[in-house]
PQR file of N, CA, C, O and H, with PARSE charges and radii, in Angstrom:
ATOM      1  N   UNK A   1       6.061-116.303  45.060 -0.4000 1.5000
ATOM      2  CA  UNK A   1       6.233-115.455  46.215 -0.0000 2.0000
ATOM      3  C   UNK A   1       7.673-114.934  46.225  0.5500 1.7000
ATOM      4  O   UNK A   1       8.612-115.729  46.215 -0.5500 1.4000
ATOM      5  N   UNK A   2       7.831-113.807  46.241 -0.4000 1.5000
ATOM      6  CA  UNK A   2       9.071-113.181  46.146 -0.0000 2.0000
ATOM      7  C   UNK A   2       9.741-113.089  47.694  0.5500 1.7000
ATOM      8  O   UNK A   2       9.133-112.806  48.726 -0.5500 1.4000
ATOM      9  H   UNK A   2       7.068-113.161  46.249  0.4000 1.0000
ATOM     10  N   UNK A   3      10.783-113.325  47.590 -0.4000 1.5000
ATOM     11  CA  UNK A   3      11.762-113.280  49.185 -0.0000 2.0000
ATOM     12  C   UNK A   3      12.305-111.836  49.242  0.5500 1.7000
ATOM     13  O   UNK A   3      12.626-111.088  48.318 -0.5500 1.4000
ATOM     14  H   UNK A   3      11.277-113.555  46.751  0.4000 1.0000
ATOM     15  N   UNK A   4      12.326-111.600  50.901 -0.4000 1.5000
ATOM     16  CA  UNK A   4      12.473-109.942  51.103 -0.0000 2.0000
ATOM     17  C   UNK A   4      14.077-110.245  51.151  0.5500 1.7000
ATOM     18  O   UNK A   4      14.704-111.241  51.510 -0.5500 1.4000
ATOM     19  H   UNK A   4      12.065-112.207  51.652  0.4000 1.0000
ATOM     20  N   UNK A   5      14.475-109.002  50.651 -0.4000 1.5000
ATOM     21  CA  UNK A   5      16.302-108.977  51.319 -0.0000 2.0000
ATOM     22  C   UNK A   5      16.001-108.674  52.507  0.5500 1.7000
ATOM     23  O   UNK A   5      15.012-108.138  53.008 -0.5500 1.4000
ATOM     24  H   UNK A   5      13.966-108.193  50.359  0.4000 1.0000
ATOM     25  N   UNK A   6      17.317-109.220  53.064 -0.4000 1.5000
ATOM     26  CA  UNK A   6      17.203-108.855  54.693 -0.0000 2.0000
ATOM     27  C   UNK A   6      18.941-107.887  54.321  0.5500 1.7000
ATOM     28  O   UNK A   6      19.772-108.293  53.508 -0.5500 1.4000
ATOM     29  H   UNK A   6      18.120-109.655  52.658  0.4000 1.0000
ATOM     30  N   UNK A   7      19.014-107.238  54.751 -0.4000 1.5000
ATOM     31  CA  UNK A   7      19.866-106.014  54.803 -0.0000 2.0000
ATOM     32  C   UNK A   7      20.860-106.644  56.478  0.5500 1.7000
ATOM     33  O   UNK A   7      20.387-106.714  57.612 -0.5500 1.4000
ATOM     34  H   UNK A   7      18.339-106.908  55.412  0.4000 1.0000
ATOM     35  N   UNK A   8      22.310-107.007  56.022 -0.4000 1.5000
ATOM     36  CA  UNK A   8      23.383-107.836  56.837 -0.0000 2.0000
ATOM     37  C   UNK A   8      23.872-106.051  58.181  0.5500 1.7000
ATOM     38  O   UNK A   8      24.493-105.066  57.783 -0.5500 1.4000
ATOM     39  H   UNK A   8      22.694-106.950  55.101  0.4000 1.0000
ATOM     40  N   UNK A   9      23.463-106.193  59.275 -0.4000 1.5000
ATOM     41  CA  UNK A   9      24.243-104.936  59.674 -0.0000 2.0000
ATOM     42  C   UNK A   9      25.225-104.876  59.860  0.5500 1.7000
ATOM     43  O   UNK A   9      25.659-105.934  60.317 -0.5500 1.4000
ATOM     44  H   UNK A   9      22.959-106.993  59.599  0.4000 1.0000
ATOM     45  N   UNK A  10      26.391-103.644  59.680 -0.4000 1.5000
ATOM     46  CA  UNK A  10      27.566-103.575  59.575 -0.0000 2.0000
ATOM     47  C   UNK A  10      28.341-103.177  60.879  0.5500 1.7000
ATOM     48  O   UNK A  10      27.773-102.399  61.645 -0.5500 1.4000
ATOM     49  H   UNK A  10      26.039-102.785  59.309  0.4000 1.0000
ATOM     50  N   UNK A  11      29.629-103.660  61.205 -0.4000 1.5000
ATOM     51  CA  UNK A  11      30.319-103.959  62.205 -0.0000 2.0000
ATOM     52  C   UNK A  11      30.178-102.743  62.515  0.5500 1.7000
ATOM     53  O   UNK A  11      30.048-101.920  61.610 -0.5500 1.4000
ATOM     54  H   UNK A  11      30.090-104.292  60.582  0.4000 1.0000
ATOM     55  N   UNK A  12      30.169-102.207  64.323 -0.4000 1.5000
ATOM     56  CA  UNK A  12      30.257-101.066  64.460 -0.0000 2.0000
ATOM     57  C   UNK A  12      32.048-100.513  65.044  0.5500 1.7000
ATOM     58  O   UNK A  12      32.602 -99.503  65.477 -0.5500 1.4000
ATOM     59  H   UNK A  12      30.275-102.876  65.058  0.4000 1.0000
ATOM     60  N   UNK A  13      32.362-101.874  64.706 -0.4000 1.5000
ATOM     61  CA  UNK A  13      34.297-101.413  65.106 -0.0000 2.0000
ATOM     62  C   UNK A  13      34.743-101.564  63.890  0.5500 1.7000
ATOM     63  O   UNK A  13      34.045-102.178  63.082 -0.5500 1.4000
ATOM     64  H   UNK A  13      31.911-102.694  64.354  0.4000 1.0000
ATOM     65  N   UNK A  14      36.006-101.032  63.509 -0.4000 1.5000
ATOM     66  CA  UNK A  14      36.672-101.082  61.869 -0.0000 2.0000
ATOM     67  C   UNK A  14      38.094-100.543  62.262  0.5500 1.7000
ATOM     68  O   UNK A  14      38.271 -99.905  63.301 -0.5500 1.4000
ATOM     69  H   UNK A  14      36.574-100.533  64.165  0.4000 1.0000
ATOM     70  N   UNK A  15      39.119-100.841  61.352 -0.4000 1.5000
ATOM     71  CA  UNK A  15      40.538-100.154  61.276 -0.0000 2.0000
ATOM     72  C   UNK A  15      40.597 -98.655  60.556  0.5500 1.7000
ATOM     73  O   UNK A  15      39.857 -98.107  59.739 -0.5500 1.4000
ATOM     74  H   UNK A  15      38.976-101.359  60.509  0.4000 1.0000
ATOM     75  N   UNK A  16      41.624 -98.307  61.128 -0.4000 1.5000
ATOM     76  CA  UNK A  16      41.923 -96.950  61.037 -0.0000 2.0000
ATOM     77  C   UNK A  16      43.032 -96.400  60.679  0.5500 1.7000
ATOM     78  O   UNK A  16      43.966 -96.762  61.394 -0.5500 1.4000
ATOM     79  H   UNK A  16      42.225 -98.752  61.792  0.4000 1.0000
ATOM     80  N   UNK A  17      43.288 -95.735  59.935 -0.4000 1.5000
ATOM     81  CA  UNK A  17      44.608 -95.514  59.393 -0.0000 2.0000
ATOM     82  C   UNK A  17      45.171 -93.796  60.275  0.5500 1.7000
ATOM     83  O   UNK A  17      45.007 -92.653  59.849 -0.5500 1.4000
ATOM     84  H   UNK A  17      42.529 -95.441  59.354  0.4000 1.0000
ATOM     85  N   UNK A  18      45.798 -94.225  61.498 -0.4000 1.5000
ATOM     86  CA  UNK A  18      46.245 -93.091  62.117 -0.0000 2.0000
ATOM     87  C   UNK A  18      47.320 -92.217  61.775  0.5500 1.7000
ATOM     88  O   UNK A  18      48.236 -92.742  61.143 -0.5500 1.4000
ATOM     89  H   UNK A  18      45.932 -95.153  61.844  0.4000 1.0000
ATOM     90  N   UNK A  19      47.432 -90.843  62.084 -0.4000 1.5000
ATOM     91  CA  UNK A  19      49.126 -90.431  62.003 -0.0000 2.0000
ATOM     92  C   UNK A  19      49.174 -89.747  63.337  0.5500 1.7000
ATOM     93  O   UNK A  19      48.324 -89.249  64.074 -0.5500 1.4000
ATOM     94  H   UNK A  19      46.687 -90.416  62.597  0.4000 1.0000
ATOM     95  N   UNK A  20      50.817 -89.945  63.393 -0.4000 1.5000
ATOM     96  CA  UNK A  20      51.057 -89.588  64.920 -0.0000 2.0000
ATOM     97  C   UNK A  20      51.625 -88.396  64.686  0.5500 1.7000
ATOM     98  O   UNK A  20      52.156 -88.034  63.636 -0.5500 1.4000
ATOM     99  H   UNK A  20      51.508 -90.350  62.794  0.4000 1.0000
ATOM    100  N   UNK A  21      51.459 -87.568  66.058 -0.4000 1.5000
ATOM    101  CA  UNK A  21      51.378 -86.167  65.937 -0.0000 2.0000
ATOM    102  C   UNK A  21      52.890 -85.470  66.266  0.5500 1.7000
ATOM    103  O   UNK A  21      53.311 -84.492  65.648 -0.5500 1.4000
ATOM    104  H   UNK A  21      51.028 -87.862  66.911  0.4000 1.0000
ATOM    105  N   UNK A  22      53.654 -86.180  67.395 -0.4000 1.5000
ATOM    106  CA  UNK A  22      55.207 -86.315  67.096 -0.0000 2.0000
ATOM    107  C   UNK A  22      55.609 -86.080  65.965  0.5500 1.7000
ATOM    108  O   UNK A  22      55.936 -85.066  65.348 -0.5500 1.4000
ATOM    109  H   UNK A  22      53.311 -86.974  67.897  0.4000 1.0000
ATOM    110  N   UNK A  23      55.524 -87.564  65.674 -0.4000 1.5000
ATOM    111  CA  UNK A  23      56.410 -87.734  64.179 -0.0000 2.0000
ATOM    112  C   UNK A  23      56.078 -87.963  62.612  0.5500 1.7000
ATOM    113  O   UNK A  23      56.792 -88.026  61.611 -0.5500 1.4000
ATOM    114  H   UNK A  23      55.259 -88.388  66.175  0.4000 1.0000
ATOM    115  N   UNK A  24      54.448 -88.076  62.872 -0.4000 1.5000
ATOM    116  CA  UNK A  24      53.791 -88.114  61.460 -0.0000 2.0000
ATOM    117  C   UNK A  24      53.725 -89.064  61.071  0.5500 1.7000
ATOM    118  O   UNK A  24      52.959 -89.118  60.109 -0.5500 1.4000
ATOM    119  H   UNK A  24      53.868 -88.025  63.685  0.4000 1.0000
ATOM    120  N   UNK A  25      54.500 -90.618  61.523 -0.4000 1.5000
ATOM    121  CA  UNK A  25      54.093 -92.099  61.104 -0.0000 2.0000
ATOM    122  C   UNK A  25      52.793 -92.301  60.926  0.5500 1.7000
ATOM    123  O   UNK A  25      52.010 -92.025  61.835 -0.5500 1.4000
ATOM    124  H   UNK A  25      55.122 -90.575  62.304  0.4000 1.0000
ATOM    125  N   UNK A  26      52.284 -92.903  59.518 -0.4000 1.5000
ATOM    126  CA  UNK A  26      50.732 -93.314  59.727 -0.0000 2.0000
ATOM    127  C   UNK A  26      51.267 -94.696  60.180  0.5500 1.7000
ATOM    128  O   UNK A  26      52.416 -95.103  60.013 -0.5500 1.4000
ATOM    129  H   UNK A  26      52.920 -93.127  58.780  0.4000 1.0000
ATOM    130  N   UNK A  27      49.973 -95.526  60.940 -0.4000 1.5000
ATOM    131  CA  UNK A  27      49.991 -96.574  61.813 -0.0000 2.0000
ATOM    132  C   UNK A  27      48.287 -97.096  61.272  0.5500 1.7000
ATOM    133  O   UNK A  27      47.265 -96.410  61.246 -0.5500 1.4000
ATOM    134  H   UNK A  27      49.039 -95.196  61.076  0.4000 1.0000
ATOM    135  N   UNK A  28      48.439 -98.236  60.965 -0.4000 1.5000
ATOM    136  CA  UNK A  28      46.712 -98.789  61.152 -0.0000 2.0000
ATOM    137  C   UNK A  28      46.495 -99.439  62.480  0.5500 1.7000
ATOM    138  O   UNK A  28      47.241-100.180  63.120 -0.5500 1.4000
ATOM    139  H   UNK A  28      49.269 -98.793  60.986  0.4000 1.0000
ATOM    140  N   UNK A  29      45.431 -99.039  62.714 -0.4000 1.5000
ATOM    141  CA  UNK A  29      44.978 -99.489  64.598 -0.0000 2.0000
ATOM    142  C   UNK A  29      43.536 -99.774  64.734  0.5500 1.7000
ATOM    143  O   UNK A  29      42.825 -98.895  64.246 -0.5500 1.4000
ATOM    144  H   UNK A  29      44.825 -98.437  62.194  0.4000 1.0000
ATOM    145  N   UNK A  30      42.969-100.691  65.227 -0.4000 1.5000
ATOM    146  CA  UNK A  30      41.728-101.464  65.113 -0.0000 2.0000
ATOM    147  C   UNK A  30      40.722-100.726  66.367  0.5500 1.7000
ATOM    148  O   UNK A  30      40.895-100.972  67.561 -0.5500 1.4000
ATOM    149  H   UNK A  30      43.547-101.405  65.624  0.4000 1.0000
ATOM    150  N   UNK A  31      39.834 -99.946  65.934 -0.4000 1.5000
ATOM    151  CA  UNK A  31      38.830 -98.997  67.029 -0.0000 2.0000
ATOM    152  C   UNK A  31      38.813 -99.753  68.296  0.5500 1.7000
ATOM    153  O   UNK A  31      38.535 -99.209  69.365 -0.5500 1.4000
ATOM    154  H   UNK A  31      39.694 -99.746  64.964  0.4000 1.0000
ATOM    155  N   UNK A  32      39.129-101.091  68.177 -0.4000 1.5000
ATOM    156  CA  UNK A  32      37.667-101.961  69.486 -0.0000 2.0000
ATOM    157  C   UNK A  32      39.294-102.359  70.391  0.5500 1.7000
ATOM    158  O   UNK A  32      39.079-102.937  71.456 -0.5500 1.4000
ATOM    159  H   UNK A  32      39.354-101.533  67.308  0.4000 1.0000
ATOM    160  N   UNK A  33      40.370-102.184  70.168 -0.4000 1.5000
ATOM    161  CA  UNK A  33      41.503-102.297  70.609 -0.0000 2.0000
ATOM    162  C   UNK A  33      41.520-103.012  72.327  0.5500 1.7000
ATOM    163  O   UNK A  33      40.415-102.809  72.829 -0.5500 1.4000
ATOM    164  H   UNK A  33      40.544-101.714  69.303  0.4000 1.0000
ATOM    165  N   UNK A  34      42.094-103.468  72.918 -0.4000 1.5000
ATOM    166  CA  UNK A  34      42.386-104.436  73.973 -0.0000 2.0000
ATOM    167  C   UNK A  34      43.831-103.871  74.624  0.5500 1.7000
ATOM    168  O   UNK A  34      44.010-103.882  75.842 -0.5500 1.4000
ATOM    169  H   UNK A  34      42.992-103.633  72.510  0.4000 1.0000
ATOM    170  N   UNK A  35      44.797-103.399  73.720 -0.4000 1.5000
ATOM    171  CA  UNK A  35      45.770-103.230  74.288 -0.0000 2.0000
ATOM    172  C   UNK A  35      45.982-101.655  74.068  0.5500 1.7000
ATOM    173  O   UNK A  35      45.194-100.936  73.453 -0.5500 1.4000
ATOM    174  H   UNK A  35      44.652-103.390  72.730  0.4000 1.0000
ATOM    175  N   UNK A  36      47.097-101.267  74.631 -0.4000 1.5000
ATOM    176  CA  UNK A  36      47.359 -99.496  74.458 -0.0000 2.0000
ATOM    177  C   UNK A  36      48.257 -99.404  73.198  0.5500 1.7000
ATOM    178  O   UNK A  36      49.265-100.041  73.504 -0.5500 1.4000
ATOM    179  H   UNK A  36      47.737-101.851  75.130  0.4000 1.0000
ATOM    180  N   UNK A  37      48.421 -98.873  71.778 -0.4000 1.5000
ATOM    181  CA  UNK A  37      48.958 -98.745  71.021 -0.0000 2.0000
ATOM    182  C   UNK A  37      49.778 -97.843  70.780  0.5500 1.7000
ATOM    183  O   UNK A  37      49.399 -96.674  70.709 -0.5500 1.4000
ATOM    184  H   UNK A  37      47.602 -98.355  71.529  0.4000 1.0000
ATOM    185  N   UNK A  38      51.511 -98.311  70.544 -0.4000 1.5000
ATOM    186  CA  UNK A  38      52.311 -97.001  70.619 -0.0000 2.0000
ATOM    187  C   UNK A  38      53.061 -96.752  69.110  0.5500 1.7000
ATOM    188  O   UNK A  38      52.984 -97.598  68.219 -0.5500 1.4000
ATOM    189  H   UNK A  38      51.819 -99.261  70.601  0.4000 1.0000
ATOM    190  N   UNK A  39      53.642 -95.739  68.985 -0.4000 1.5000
ATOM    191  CA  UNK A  39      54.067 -95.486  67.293 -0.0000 2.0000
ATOM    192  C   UNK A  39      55.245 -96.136  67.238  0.5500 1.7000
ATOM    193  O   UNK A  39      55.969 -96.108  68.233 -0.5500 1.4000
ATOM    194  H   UNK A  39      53.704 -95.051  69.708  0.4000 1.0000
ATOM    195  N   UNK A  40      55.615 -96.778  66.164 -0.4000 1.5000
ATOM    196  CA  UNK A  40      56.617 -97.898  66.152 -0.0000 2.0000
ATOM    197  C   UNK A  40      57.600 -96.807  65.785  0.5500 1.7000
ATOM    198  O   UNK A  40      58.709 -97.332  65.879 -0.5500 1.4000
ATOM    199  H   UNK A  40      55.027 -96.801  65.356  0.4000 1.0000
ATOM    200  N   UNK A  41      57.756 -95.346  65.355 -0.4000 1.5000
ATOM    201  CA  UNK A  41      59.647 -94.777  65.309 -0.0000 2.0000
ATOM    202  C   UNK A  41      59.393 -94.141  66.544  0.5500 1.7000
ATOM    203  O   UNK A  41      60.451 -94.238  67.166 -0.5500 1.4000
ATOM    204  H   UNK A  41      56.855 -94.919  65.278  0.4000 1.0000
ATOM    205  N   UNK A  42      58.312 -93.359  67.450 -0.4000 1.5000
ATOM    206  CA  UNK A  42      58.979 -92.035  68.382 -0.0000 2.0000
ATOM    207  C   UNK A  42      58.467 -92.887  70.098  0.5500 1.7000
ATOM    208  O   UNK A  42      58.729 -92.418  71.205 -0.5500 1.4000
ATOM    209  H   UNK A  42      57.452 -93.280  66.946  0.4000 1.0000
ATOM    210  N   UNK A  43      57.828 -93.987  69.870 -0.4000 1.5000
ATOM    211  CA  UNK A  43      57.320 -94.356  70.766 -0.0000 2.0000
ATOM    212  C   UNK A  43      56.209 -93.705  71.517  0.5500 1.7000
ATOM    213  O   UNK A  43      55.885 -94.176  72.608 -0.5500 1.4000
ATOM    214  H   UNK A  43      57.615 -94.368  68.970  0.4000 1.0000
ATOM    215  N   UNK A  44      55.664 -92.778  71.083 -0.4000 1.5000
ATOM    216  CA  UNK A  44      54.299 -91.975  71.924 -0.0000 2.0000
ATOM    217  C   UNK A  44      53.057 -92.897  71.475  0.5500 1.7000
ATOM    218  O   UNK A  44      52.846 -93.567  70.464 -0.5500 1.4000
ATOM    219  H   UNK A  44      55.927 -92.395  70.198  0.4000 1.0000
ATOM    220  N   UNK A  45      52.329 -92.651  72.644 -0.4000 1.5000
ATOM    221  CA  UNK A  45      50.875 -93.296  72.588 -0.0000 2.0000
ATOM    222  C   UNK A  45      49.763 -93.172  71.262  0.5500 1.7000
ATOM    223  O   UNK A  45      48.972 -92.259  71.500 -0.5500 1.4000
ATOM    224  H   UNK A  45      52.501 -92.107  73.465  0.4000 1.0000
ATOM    225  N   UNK A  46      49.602 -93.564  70.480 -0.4000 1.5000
ATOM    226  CA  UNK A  46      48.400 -93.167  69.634 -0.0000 2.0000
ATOM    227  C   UNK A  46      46.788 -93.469  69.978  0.5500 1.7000
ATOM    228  O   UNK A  46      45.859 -92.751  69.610 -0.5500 1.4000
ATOM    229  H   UNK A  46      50.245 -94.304  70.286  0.4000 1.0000
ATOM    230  N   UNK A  47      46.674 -94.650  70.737 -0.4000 1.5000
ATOM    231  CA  UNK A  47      45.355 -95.395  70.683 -0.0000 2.0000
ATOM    232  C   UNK A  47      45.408 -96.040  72.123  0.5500 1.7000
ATOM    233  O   UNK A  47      46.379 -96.647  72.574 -0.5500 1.4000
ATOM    234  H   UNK A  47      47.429 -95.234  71.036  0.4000 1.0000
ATOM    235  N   UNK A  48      44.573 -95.881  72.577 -0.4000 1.5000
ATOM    236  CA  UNK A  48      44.271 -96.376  74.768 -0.0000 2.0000
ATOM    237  C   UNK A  48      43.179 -96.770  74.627  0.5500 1.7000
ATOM    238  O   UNK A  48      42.222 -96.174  74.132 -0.5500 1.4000
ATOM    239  H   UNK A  48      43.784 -95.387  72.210  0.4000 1.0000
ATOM    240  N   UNK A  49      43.245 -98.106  75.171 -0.4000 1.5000
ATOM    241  CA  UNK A  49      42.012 -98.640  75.464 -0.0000 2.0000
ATOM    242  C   UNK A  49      41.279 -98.365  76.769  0.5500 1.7000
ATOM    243  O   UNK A  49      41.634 -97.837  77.823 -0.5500 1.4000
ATOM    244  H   UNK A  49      44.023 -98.591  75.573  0.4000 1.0000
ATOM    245  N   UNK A  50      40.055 -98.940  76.315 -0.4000 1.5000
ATOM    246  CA  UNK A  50      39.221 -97.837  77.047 -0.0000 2.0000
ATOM    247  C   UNK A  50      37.800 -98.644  77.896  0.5500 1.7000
ATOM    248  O   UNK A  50      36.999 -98.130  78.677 -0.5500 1.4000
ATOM    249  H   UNK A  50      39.767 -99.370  75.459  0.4000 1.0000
ATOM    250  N   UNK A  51      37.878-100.122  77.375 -0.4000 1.5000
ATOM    251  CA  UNK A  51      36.890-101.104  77.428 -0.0000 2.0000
ATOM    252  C   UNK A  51      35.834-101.159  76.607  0.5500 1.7000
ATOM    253  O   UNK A  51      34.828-101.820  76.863 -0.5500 1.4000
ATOM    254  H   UNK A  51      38.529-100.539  76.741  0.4000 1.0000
ATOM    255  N   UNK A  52      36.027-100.329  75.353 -0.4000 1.5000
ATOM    256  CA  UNK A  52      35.123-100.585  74.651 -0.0000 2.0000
ATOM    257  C   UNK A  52      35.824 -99.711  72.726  0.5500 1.7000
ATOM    258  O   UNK A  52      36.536-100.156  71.826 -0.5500 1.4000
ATOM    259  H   UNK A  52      36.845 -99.792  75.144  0.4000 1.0000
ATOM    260  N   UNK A  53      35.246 -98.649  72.901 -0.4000 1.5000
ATOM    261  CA  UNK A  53      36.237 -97.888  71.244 -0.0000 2.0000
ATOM    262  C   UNK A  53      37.265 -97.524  71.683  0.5500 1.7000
ATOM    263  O   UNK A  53      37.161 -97.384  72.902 -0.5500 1.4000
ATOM    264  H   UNK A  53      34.667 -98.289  73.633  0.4000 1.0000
ATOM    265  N   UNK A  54      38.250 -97.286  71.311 -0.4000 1.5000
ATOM    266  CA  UNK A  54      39.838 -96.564  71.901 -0.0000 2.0000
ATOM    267  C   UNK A  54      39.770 -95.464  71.424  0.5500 1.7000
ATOM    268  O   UNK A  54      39.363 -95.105  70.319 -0.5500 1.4000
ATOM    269  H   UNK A  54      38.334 -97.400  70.321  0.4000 1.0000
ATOM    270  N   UNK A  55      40.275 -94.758  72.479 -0.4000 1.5000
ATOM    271  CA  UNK A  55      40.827 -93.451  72.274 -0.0000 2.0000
ATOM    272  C   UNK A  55      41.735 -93.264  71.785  0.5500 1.7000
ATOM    273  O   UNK A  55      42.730 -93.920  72.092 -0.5500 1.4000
ATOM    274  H   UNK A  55      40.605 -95.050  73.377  0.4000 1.0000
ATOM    275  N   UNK A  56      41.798 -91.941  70.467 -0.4000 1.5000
ATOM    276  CA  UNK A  56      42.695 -92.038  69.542 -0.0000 2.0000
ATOM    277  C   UNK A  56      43.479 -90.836  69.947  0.5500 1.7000
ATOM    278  O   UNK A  56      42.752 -89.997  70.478 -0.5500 1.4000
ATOM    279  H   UNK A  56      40.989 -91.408  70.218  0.4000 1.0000
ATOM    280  N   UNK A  57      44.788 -90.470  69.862 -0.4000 1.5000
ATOM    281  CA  UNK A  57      45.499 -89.639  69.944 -0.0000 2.0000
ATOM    282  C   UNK A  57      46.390 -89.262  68.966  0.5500 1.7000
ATOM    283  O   UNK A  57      47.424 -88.747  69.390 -0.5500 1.4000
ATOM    284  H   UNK A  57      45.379 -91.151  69.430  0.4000 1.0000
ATOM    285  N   UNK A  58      46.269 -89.382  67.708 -0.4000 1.5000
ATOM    286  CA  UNK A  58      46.538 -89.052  66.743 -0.0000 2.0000
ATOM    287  C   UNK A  58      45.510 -88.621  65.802  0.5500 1.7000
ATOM    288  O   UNK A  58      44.307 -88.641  66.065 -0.5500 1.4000
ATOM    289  H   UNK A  58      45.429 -89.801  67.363  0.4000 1.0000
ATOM    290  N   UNK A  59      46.166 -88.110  64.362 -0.4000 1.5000
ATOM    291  CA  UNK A  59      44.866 -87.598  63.477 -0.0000 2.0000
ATOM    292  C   UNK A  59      44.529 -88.920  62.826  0.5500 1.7000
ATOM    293  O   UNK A  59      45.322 -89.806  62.509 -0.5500 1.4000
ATOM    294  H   UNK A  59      47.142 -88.093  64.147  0.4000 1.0000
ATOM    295  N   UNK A  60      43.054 -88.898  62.665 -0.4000 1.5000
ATOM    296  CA  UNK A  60      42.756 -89.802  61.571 -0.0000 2.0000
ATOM    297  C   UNK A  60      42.846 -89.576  60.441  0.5500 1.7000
ATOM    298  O   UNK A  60      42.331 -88.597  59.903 -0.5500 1.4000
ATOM    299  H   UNK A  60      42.410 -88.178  62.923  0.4000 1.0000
ATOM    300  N   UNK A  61      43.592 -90.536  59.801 -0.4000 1.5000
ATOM    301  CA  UNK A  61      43.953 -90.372  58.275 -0.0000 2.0000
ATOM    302  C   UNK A  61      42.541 -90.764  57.420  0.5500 1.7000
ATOM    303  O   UNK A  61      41.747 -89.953  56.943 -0.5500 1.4000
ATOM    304  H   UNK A  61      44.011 -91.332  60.238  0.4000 1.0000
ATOM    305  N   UNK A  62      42.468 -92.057  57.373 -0.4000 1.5000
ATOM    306  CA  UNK A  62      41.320 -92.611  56.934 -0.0000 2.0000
ATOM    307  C   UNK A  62      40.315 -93.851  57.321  0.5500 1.7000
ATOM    308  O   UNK A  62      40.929 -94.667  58.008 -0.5500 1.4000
ATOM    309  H   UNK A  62      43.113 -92.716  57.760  0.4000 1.0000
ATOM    310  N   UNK A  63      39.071 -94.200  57.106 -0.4000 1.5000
ATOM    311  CA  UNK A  63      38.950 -95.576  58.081 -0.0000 2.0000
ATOM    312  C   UNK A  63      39.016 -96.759  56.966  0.5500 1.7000
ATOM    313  O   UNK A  63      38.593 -96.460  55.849 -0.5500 1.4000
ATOM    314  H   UNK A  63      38.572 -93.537  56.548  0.4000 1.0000
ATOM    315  N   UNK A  64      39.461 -97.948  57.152 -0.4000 1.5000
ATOM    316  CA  UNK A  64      39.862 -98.217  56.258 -0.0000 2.0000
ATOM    317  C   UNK A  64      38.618 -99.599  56.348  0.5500 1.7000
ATOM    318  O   UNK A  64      38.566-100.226  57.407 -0.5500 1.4000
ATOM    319  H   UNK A  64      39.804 -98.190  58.059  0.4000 1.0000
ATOM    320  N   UNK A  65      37.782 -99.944  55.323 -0.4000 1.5000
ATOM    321  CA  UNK A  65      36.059-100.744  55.661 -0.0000 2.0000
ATOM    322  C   UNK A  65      36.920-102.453  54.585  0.5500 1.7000
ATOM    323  O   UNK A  65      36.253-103.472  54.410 -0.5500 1.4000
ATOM    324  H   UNK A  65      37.825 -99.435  54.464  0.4000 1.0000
TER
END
């Protein structure tokens, strides 16, 4: 008797490789975020939590799995 794969589902939060729109720092920042995330040279907001995905305020560079 052959066993079925069972197919694992994949996280629906992941990191993100942001750049900020100020100053162009990329920043990695975690979607499911808790706290408000700011750019470590110009200090502007990139990522606000939101109680659930964060809102991003920068471009997304890439997501990083």
């Amino acid at each position: 008797m052959k066993k079925e794969r069972v197919s694992m589902p994949k996280p629906g939060s992941a990191f993100l490789l942001v750049r900020c729109f100020n100053c162009g720092n990329e920043q990695t920042v975690f979607t499911s975020t808790t706290i408000d995330i700011k750019c470590k040279v110009c200090d502007s907001l990139i990522a606000q939590r939101t109680g659930g995905k964060a809102k991003v305020f920068g471009t997304v560079v890439k997501r990083l799995d």
